[in-house]
C-alpha positions as CSV (number, residue, x, y, z in Angstrom):
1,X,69.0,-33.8,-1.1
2,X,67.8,-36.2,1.3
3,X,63.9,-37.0,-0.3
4,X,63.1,-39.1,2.8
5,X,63.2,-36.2,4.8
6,X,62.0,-33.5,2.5
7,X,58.7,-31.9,3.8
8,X,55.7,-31.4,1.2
9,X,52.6,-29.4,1.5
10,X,49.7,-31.1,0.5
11,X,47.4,-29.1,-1.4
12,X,43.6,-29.8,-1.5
13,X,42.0,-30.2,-4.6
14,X,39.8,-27.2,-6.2
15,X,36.1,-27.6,-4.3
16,X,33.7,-29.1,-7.4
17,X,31.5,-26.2,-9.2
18,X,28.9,-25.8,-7.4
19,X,25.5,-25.8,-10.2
20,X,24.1,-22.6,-10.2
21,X,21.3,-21.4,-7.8
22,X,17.9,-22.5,-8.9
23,X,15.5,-19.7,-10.0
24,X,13.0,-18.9,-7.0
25,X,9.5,-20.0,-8.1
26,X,7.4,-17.3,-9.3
27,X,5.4,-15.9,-6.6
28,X,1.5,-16.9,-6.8
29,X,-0.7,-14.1,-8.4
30,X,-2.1,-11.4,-5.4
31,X,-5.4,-11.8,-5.4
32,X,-7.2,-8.1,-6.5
33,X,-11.0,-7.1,-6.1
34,X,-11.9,-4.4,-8.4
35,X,-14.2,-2.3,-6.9
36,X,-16.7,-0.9,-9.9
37,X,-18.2,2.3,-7.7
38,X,-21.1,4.0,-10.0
39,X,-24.6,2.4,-9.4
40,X,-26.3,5.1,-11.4
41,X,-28.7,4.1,-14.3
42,X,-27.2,4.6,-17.8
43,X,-23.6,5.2,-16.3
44,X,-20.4,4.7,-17.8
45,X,-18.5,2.6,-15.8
46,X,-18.6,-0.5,-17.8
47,X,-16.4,1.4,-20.6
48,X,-13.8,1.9,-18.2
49,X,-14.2,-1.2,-16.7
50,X,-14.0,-3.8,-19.4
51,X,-11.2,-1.4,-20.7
52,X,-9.2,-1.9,-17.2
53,X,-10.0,-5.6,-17.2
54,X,-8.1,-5.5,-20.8
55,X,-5.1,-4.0,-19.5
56,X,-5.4,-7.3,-16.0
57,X,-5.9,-9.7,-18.6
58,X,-2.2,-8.8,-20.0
59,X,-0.6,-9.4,-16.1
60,X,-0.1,-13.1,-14.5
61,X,0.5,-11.1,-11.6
62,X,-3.0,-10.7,-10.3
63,X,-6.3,-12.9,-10.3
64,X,-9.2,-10.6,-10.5
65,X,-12.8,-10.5,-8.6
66,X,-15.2,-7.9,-9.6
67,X,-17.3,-6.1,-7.3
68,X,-19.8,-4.2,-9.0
69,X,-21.6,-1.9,-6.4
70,X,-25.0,-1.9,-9.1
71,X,-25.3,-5.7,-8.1
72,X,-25.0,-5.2,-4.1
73,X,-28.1,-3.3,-2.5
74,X,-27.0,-2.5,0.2
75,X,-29.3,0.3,2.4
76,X,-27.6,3.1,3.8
77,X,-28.4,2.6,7.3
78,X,-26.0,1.0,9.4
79,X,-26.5,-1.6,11.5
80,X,-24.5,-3.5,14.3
81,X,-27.2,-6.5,13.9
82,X,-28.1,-6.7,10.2
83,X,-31.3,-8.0,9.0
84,X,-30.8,-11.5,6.9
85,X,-31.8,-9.5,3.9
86,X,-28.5,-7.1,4.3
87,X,-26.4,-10.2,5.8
88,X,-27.3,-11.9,2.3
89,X,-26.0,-8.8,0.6
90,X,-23.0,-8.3,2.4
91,X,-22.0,-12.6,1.6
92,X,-21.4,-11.2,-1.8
93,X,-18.8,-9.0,-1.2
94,X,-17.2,-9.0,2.3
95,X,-15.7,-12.3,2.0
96,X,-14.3,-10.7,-1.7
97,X,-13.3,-8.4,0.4
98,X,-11.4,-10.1,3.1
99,X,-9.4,-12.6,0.6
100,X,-8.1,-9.3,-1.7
101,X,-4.6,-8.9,-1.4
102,X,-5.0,-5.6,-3.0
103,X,-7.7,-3.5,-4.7
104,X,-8.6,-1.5,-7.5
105,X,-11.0,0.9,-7.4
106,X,-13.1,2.7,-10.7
107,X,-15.3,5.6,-9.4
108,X,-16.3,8.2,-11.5
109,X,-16.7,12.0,-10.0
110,X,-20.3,13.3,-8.2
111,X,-20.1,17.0,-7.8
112,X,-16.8,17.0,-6.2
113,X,-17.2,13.8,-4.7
114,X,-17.4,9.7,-5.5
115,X,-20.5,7.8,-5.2
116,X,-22.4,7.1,-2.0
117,X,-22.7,3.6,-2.6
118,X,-18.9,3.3,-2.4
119,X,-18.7,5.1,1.1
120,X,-21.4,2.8,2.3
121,X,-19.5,-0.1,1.8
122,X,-16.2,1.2,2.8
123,X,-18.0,2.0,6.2
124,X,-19.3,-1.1,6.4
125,X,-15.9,-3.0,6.5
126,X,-13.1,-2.2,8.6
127,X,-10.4,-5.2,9.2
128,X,-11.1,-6.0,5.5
129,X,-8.9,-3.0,4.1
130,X,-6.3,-3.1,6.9
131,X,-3.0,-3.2,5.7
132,X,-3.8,-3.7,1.5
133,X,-3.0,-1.4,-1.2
134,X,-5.4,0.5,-2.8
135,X,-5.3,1.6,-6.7
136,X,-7.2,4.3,-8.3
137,X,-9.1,4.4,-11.5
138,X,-10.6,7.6,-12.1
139,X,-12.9,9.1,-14.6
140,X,-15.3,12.2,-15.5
141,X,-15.3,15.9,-16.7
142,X,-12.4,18.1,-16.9
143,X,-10.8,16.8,-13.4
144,X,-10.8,13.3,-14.8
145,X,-12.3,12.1,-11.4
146,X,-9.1,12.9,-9.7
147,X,-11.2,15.0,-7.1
148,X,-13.2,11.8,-6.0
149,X,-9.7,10.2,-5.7
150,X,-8.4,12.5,-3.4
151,X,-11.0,12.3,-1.0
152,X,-10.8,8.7,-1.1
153,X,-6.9,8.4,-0.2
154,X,-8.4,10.1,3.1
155,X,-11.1,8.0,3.6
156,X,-8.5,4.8,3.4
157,X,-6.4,6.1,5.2
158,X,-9.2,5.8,8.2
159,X,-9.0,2.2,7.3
160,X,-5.6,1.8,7.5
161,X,-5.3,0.6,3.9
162,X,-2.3,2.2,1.9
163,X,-3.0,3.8,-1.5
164,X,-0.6,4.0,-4.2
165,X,0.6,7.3,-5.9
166,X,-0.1,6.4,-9.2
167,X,-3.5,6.6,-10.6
168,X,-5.5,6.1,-14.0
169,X,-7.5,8.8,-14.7
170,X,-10.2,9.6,-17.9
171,X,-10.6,13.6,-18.4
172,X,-13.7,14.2,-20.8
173,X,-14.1,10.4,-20.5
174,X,-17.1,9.8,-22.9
175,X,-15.0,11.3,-25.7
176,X,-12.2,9.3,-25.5
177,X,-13.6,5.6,-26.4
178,X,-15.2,4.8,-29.6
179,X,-18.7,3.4,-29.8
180,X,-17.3,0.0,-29.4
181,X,-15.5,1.2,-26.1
182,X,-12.3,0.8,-27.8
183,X,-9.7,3.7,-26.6
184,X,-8.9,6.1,-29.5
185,X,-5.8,6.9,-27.9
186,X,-4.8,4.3,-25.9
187,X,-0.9,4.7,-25.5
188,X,-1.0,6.7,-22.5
189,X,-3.4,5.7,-20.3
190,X,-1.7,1.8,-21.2
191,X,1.5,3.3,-19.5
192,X,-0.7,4.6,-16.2
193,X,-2.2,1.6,-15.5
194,X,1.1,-0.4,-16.1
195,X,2.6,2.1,-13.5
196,X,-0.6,1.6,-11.0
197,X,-0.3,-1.6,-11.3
198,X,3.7,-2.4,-10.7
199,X,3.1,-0.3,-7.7
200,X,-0.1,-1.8,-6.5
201,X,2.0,-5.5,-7.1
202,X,4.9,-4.2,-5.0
203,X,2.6,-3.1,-2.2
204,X,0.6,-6.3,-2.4
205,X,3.5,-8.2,-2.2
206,X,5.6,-6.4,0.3
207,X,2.4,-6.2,2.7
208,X,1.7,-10.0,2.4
209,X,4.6,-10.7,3.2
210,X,5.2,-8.4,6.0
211,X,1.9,-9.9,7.4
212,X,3.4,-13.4,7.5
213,X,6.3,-12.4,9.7
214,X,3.6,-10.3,11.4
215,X,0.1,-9.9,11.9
216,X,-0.9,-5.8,11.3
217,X,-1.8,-4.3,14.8
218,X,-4.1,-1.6,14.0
């Protein structure tokens, strides 16, 4: 065999291991108003509240803002030119409002119905709500509240907001926390908010981002 004239194939070395793909950087936390609805004297939101706040403070997925409708005085009369005594009142929560990524809102039930001071400021913002999730919290008599609810998902649906199936809900509320507003029972109403709030996170996300690519044309 003549090895001057012998043909060889020329192979090319294995390409070098590549290192493994970095792990994306957790996404920032959505930032979430929580929208406390009662303003009635001696109610109970705080109870559900500070219990809610309990089951946030467990998450690294949301920073939280409370909007506690007791603290806003806000008249019922609407007004296309505000006085500076409503302007004032509305610097405390619209601009909460317009940097939510999402929201949470606890409303107890008024004969059928959720509180007036919760309608008022809905109707006072518009753009705010566009295109955010919205998360229940719920709380009263036998219906647990779940009538205000669904009177609300209408409401925000006016404002083009997008509310999430799951909800939280307190049936016969004063009865279930102890006089230091711990839950007696608190196993299953830990697993609703943990499914509110995976869905509200999702949403958040998912409409944050969308609204990079782009903006929401109502």
């Amino acid at each position: 065999m003549d090895i001057t004239n012998a043909s060889t194939d020329t192979v090319s070395p294995p390409p070098a291991a590549t290192p493994a793909a970095a792990e994306a950087a957790p996404a920032a936390p959505l930032t979430l108003a929580l929208v406390v609805a009662s303003d009635r004297q001696g109610r109970f939101a705080p109870v559900v509240t500070d219990w809610f706040r309990s089951r946030l403070a467990e998450r690294e997925d949301f920073t939280v803002t409370v909007v506690d409708l007791a603290e806003i005085d806000l008249p019922t009369s609407l007004s296309y030119d505000p006085s500076p005594a409503v302007r004032a009142e509305l610097a405390k929560v619209t601009p909460v409002l317009e940097a939510a990524d999402a929201y949470v809102v606890i409303t107890p039930e008024y004969n059928h119905s959720f509180p007036a001071a919760l309608k008022n400021l809905i109707d006072r913002h518009y753009t705010e709500w566009q295109a955010k999730p919205v998360g229940f919290v719920s709380y009263g008599g036998i219906s647990g509240g779940l009538r205000a609810v669904e009177q609300l998902r209408q409401v925000y649906a006016e404002m083009h907001a997008v509310t999430v199936r799951d909800t939280v809900s307190f049936h016969h509320a004063h009865g279930l926390f102890d006089e230091d507003g711990r839950h007696k029972d608190p196993a299953p109403a830990e697993g609703a908010a943990k499914a509110l709030l995976d869905q509200l996170g999702w949403w958040g996300r998912a409409l944050k981002d969308a609204k990079s690519v782009r903006p929401y044309g109502a």
